[in-house]
Residue frames relative to the residue before (quaternion, step in Angstrom):
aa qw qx qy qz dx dy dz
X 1.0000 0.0000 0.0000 0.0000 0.00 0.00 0.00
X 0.3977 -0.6006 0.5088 0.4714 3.50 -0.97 0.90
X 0.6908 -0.4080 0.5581 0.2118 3.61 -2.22 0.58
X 0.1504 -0.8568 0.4768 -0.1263 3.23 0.22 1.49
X 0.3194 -0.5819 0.6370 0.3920 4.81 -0.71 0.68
X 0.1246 -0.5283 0.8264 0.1496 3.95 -0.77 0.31
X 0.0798 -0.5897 0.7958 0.1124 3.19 -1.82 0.36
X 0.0381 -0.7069 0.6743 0.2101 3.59 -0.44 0.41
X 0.0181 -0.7227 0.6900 0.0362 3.68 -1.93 0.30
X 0.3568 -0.7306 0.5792 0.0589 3.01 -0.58 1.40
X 0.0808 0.8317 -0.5455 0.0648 3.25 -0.69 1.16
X 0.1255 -0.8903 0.4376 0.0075 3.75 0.97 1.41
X 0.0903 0.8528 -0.4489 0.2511 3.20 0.69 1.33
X 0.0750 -0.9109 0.3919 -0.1055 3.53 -0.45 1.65
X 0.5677 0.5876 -0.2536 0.5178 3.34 1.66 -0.63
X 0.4776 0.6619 -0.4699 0.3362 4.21 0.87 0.82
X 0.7961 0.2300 0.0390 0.5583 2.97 1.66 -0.60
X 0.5502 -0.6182 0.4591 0.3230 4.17 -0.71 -0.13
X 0.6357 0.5894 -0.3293 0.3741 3.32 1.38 -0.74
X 0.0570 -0.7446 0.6147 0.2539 4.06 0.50 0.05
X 0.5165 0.5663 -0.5713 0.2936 3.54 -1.77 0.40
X 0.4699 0.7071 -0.3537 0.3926 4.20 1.13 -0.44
X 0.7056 0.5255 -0.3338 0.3384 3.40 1.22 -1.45
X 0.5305 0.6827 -0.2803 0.4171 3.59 1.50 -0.76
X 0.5453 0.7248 -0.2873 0.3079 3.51 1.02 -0.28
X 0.6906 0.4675 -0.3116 0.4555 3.13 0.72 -0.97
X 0.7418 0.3875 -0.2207 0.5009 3.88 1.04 -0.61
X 0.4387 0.5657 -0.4642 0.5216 3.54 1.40 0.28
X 0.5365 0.7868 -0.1174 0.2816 3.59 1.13 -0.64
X 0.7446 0.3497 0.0535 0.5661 2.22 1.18 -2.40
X 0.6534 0.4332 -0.2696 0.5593 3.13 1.37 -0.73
X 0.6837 0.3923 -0.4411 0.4290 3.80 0.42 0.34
X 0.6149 -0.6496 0.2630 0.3616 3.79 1.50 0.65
X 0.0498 0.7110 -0.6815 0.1660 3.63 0.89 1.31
X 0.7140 0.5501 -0.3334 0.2766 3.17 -0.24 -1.10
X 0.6984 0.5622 -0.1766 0.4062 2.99 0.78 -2.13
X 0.5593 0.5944 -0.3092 0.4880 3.78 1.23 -1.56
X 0.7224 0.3878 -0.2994 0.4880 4.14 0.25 -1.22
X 0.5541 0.5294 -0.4279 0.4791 3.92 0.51 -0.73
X 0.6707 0.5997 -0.2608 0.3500 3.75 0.62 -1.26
X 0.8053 0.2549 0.0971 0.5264 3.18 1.70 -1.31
X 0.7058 -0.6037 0.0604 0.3658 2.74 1.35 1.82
X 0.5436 0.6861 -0.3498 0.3337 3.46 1.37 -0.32
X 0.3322 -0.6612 0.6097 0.2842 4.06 -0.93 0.28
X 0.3234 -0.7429 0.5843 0.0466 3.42 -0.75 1.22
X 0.2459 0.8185 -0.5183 -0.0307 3.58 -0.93 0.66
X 0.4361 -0.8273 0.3465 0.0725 3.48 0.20 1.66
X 0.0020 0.8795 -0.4727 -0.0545 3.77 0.47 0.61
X 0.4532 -0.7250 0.3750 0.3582 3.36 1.62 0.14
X 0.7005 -0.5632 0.2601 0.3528 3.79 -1.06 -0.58
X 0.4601 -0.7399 0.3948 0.2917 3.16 -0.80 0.40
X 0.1946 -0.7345 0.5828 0.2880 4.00 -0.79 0.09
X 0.5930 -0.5973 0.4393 0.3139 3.47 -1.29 0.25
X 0.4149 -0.6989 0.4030 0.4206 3.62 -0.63 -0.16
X 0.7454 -0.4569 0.2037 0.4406 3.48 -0.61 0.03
X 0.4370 -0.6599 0.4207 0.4433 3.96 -0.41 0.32
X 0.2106 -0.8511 0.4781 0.0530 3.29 -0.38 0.98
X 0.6785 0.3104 -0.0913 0.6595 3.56 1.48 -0.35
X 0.2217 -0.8268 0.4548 0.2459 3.52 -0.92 0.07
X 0.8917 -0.4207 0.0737 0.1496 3.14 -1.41 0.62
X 0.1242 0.8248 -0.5499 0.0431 4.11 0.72 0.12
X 0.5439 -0.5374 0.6352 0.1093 2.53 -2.06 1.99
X 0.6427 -0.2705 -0.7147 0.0543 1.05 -2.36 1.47
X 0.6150 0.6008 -0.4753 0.1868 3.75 0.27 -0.30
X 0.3454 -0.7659 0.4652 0.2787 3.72 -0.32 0.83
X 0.8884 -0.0090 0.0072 0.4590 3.17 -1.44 0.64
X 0.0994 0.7733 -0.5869 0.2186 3.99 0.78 1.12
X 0.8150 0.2894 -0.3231 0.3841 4.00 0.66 -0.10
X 0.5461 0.5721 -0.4411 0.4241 3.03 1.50 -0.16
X 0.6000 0.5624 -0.3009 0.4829 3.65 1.29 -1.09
X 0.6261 0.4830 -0.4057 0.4584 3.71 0.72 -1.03
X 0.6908 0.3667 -0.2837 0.5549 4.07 0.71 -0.79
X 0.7082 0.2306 -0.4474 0.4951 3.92 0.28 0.80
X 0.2152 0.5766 -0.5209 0.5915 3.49 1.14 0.71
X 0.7305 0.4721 -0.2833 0.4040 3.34 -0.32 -1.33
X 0.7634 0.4376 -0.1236 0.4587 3.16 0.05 -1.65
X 0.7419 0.2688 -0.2281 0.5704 3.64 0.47 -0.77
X 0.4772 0.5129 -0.4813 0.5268 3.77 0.37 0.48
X 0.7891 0.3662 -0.1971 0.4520 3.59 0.42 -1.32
X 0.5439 0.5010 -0.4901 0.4615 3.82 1.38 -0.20
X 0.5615 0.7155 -0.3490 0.2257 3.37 0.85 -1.74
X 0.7502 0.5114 -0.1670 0.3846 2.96 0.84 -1.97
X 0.2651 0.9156 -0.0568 0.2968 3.25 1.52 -0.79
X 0.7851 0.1478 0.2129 0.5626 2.74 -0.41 -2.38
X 0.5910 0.5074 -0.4466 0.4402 3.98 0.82 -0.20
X 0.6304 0.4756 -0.3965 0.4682 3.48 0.92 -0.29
X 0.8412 0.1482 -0.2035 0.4785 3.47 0.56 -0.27
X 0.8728 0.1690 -0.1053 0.4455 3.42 0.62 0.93
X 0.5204 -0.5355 0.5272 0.4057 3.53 -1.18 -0.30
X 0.1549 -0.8091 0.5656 0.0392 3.77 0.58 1.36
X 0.4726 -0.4798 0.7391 0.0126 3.97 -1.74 1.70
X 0.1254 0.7088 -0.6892 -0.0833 2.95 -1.26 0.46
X 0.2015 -0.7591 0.5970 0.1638 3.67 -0.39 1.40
X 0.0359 0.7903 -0.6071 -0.0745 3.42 -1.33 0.84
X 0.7226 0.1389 0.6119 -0.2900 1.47 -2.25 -0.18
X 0.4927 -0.6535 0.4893 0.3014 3.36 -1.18 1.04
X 0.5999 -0.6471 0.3833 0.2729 3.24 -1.26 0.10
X 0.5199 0.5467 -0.4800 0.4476 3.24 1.66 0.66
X 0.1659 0.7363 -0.5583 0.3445 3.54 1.14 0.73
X 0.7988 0.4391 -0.2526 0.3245 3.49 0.52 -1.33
X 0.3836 0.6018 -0.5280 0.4604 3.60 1.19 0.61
X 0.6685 0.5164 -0.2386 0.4790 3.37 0.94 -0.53
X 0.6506 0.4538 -0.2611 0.5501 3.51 0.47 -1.46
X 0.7063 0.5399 -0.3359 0.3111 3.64 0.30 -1.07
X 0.6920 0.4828 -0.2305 0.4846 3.02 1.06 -1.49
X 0.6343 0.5442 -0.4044 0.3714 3.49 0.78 -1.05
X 0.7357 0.3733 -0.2616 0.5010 3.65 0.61 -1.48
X 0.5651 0.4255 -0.4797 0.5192 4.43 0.44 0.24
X 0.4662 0.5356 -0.4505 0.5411 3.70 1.27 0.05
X 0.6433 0.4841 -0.2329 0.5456 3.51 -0.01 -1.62
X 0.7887 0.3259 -0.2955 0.4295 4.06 -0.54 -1.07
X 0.6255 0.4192 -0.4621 0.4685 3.98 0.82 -0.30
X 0.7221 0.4507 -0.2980 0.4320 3.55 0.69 -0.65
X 0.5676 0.3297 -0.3156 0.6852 3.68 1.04 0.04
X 0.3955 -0.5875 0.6680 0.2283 4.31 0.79 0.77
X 0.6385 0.4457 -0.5538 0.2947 3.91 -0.38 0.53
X 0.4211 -0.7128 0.5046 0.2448 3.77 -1.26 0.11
X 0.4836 -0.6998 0.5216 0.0652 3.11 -0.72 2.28
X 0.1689 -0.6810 0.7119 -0.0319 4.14 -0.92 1.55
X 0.0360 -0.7399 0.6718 -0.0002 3.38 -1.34 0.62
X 0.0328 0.8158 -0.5735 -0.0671 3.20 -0.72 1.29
X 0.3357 -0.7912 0.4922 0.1383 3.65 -0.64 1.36
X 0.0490 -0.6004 0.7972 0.0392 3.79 -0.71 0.90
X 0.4543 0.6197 -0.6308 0.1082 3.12 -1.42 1.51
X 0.3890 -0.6534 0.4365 0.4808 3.49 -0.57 -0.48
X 0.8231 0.2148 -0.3325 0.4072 3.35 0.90 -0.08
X 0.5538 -0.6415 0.3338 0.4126 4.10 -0.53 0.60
X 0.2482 -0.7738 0.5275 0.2477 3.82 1.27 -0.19
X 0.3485 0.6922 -0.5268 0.3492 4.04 0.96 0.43
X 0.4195 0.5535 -0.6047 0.3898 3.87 0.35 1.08
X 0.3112 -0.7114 0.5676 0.2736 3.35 -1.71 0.34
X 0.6402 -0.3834 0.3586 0.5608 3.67 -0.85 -0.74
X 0.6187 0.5931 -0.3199 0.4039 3.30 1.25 -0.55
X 0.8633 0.2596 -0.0870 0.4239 3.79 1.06 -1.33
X 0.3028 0.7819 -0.4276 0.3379 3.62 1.63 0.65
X 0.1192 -0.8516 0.3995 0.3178 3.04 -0.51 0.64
X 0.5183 0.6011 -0.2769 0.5416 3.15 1.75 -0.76
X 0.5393 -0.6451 0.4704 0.2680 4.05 0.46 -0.13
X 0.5281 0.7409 -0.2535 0.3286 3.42 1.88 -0.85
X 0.0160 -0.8779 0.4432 0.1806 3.63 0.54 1.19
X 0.5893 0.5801 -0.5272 0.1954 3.46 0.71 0.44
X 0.1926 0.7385 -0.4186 0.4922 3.74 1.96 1.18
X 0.8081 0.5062 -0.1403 0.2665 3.67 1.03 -0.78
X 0.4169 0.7014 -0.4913 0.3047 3.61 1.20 -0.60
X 0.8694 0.3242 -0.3345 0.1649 3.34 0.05 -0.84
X 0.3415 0.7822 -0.2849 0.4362 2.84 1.94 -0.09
X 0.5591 0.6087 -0.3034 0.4742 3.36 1.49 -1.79
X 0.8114 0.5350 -0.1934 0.1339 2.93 0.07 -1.85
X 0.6779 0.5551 -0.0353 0.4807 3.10 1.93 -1.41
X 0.4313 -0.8247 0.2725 0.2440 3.20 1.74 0.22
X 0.3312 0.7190 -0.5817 0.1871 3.26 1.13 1.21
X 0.8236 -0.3870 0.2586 0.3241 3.38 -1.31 -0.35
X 0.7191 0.6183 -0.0383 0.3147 4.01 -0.17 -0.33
X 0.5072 0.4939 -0.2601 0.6566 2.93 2.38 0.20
X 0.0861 -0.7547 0.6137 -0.2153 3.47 0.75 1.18
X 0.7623 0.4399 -0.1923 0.4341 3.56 0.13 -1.67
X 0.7448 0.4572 -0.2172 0.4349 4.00 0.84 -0.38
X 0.6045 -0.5103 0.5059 0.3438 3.59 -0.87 -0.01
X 0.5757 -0.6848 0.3081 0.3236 3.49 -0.75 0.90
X 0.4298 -0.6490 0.5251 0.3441 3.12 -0.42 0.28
X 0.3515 -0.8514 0.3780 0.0926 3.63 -0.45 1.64
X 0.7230 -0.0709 -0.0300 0.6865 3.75 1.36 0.40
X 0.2562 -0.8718 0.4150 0.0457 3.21 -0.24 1.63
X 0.3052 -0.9075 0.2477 0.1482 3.49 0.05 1.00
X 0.3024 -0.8091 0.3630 0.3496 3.99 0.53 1.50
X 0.7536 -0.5155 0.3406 0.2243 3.03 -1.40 0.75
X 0.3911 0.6231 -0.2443 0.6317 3.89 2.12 -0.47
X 0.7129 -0.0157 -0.2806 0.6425 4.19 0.36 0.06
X 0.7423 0.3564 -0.5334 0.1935 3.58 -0.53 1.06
X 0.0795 0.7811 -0.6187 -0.0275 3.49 -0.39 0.83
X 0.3185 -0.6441 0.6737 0.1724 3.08 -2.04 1.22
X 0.1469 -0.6999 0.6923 -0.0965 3.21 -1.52 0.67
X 0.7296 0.2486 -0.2149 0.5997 3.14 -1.05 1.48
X 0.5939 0.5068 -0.5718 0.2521 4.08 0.21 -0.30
X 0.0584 -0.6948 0.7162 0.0297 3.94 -1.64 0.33
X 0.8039 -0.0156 -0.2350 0.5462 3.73 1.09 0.48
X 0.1497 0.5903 -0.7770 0.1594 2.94 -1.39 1.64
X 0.3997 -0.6047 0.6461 0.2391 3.43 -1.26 1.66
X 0.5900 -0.7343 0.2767 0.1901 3.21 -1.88 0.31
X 0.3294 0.7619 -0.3784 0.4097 2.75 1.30 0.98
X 0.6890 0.4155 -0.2605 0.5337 3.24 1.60 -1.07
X 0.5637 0.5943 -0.3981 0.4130 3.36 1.40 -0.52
X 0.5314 0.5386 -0.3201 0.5701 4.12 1.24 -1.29
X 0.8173 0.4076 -0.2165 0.3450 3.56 0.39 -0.82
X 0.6762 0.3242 -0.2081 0.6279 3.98 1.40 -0.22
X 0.3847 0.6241 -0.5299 0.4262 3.47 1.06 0.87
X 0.7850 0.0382 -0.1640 0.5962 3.81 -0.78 0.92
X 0.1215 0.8340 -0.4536 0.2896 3.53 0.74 0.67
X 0.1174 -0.8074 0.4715 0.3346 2.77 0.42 -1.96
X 0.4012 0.7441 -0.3635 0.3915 2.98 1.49 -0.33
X 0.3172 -0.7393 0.5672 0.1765 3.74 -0.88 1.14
X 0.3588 -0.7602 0.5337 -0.0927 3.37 -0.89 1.74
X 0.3880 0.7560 -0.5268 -0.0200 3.53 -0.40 0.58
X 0.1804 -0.8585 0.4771 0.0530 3.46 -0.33 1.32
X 0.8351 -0.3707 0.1605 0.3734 3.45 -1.48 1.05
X 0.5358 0.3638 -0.3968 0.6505 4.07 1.03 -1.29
X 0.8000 0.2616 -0.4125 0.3485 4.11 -0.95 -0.65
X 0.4955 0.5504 -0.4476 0.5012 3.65 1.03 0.56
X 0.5817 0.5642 -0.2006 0.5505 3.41 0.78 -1.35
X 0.8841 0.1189 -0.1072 0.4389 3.80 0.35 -1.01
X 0.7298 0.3559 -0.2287 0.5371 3.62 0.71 0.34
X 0.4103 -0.6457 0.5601 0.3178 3.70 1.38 -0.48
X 0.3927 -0.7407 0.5040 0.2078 3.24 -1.54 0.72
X 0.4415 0.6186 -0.5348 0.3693 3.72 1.02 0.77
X 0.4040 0.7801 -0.3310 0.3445 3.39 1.00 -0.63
X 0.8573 0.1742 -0.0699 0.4793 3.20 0.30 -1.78
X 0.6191 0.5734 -0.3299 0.4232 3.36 1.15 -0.70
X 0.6812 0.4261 -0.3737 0.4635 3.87 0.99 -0.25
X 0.6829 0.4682 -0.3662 0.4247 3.37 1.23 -0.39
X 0.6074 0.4957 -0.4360 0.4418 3.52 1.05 0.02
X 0.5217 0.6421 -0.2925 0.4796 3.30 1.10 -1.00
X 0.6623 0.3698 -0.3916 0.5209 4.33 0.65 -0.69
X 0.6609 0.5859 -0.3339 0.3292 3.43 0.72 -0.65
X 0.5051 0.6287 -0.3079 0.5048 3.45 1.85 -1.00
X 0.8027 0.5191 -0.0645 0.2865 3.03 0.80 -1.72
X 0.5104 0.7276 -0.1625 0.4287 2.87 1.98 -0.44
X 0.7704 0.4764 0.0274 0.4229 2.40 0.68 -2.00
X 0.1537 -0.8520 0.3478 0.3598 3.43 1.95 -0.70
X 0.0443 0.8287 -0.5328 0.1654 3.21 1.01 1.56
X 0.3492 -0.6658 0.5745 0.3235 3.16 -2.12 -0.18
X 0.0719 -0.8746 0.4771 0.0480 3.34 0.25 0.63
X 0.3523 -0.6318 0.6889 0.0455 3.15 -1.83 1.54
X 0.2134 -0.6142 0.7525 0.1051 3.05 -1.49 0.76
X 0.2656 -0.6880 0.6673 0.1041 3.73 -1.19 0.94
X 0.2006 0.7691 -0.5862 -0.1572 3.73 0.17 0.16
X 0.2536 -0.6961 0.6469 0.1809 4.04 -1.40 0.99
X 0.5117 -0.5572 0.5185 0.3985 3.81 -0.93 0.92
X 0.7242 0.3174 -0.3910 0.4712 4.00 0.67 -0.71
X 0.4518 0.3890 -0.7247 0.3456 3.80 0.15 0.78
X 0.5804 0.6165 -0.3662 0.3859 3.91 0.30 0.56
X 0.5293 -0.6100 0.5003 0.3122 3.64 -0.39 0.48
X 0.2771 -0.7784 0.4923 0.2739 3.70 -0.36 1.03
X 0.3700 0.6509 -0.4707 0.4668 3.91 1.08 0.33
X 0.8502 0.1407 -0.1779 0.4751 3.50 0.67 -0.69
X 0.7141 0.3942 -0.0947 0.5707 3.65 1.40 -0.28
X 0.1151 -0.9381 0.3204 -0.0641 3.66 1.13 1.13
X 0.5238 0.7287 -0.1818 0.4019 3.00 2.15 -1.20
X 0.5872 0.6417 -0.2255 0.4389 3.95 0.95 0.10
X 0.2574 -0.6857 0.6730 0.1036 3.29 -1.14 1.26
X 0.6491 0.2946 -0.2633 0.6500 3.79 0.42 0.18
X 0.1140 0.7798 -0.5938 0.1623 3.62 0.19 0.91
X 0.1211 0.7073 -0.6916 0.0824 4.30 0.08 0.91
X 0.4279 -0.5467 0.6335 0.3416 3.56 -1.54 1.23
X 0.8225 0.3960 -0.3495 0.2113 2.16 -2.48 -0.50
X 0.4871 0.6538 -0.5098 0.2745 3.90 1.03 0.47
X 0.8026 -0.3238 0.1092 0.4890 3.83 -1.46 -0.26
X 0.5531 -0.4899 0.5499 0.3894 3.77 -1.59 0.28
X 0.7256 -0.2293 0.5443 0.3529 2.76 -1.88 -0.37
X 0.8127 0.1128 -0.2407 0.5185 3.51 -0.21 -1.33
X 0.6530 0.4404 -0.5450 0.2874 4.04 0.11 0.45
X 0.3713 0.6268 -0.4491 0.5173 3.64 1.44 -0.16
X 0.7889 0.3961 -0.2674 0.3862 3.70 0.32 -1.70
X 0.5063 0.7495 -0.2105 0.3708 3.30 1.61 -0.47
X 0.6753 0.5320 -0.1285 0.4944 3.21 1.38 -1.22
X 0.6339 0.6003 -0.2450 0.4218 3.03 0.98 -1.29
X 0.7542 0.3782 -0.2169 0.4910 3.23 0.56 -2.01
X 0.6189 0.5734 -0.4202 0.3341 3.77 0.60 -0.14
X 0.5912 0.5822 -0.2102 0.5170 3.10 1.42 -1.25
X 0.6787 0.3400 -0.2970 0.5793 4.13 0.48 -1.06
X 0.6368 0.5330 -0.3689 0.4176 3.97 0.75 0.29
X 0.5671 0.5663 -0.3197 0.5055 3.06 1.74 -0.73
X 0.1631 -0.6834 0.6431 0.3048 3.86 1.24 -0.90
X 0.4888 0.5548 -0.5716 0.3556 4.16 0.49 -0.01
X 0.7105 0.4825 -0.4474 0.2496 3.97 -0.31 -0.86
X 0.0531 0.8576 -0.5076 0.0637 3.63 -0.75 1.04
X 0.6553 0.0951 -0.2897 0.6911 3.23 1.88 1.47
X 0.1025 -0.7664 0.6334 -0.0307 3.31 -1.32 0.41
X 0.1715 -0.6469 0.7418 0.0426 3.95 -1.24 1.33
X 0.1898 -0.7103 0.6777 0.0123 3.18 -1.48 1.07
X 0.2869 0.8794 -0.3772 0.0451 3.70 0.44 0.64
X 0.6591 0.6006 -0.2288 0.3904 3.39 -1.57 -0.49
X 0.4525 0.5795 -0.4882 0.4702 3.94 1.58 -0.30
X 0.1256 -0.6848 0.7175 -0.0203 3.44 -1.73 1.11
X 0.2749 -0.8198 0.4851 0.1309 3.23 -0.27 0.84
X 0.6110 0.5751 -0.2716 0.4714 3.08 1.23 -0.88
X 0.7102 0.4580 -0.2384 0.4785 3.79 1.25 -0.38
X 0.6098 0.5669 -0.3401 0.4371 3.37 1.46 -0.26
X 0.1690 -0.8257 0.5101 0.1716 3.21 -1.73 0.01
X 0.8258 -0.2299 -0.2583 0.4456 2.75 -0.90 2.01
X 0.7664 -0.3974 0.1620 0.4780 3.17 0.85 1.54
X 0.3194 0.8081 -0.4644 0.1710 3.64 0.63 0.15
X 0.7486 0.2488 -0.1714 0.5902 3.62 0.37 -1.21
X 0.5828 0.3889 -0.6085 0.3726 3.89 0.59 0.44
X 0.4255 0.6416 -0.4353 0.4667 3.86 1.20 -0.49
X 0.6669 0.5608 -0.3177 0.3739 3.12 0.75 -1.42
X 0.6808 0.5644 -0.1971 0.4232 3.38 0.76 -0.95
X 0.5376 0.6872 -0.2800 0.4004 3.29 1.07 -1.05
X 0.7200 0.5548 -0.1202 0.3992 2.92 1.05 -2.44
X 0.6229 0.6141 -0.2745 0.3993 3.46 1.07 -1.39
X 0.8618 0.2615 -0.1679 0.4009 3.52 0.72 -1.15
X 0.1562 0.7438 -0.5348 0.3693 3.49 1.71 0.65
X 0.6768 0.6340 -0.1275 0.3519 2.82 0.83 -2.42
X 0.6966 0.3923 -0.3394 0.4957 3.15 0.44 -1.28
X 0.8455 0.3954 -0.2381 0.2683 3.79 0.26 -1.03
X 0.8194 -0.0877 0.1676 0.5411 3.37 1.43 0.10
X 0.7637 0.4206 -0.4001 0.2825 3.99 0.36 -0.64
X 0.0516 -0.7260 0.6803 0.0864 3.51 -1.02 0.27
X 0.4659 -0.3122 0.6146 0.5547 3.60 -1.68 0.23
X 0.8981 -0.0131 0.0985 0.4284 3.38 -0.78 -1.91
X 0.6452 -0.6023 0.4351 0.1782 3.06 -1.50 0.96
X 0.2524 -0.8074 0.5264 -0.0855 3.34 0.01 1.76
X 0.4196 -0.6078 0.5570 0.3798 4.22 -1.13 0.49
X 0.6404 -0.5991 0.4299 0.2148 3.18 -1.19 0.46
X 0.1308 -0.8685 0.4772 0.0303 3.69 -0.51 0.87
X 0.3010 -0.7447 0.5620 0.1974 3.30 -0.40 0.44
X 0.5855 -0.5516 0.4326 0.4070 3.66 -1.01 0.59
X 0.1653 -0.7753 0.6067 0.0600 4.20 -0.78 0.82
């Protein structure tokens, strides 16, 4: 892989959800040897530390939890995002997964101003396509992609600065979406690939065909990656823990497919609880995952483009 600036940014963001323990993440990370792991693999490392939220500027409305504290790390994490894409291949340490209202917005900032078309590929188990309007649980870290795709119900947030069609985002890896999100990502376009079309078709399939389209299209493409698109057997670290998610060697799969693609030019690491893990395992786990993504191999394989 070409020798890529990582910027990591810690972005210890708790207020997406009720479960508390997410903010620890970004230094479970650092302390399980991100950095150290890219230095190792030729990469320049440039640690911008964490971000804070801005002030709550609006207040709070049942049932949604913590909706101004999240609306004021939006902000903040919108204005790093944008940021770190200018000078690098920008990490995002989380942190809940309502970071990516931020990251998303920030990097659809960054791709309009470079005139190029921003891809988002979501490893999760769940599709996070609720609004503030159709959660039931209030948990807004259900919502980024919703944000991103420019439905309706984000009144309370900053627009969303290039709304991204539903044709450059594919999920991969999902095994719960209530049926609202399902009623609600129908004619979407959005490319869907759920745990049974994994199980029966494998997960090169869809990932190489989204990947030509990136490549086509001469996109920049984000990878979201959620700690529960993993099997909680190997990845314990998770408040939203749903069996039956990816192995080991289809995680390592993704990665190495992706750093073959040479397309990925940002990356969210989210959803890591430390406080749920044991003895640091699924952050390692993480570590290992984005080696992959950035370059390691047992053996040194020709390069493929996506087919």
């Amino acid at each position: 892989m070409t020798p890529q600036i990582c910027i990591l940014v810690g972005i210890p963001m708790d207020s997406g959800k009720r479960r508390q323990g997410c903010r620890m993440g970004p230094d479970a990370l650092r302390i399980a040897g991100l950095a150290e792991t890219l230095q190792e693999l030729g990469h320049t490392v440039e640690d911008r530390g964490t971000v804070t939220p801005d002030p709550a500027a609006l207040a709070d409305t049942p049932p949604l939890y913590a909706l101004a504290e999240t609306v004021g790390w939006t902000q903040a994490i919108t204005r790093a995002a944008q940021d770190a894409a200018i000078a690098g291949m920008p990490i995002f340490l989380g942190g809940d997964h309502a970071l990516s209202l931020g990251t998303l917005a920030g990097l659809a900032a960054h791709a309009k101003q470079q005139n190029r078309p921003l891809f988002v590929l979501w490893l999760d188990a769940h599709a996070d396509f609720h609004t503030p309007n159709t959660t039931q649980s209030g948990n807004l870290h259900g919502t980024p992609v919703a944000y991103a795709a420019g439905r309706d119900g984000f009144n309370d947030f900053p627009p969303f600065p290039a709304t991204i069609p539903g044709e450059r985002i594919a999920m991969i890896g999902l095994r719960s979406v209530d049926p609202e999100e399902k009623a609600a990502l129908d004619g979407t376009g959005i490319h869907l690939t759920d745990m049974r079309a994994l199980d029966e078709r494998g997960l090169r399939t869809p990932l190489a065909a989204f990947l030509t389209r990136v490549e086509q299209a001469n996109g920049l493409l984000h990878v979201s990656f959620d700690t529960d698109f993993l099997d909680p057997d190997i990845a314990p670290a998770v408040g939203t823990t749903v069996p039956g998610g990816a192995t080991l060697r289809e995680a390592h799969l993704a990665m190495e497919m992706l750093c073959d693609s040479g397309l990925v030019t940002s990356l969210d690491l989210v959803e890591l609880n430390p406080f749920l893990d044991h003895a640091g395992k699924t952050a390692q786990l993480l570590v290992d995952l984005t080696a992959s993504l950035m370059g390691r191999r047992i053996f040194d394989r020709p390069t493929r483009g996506p087919k």
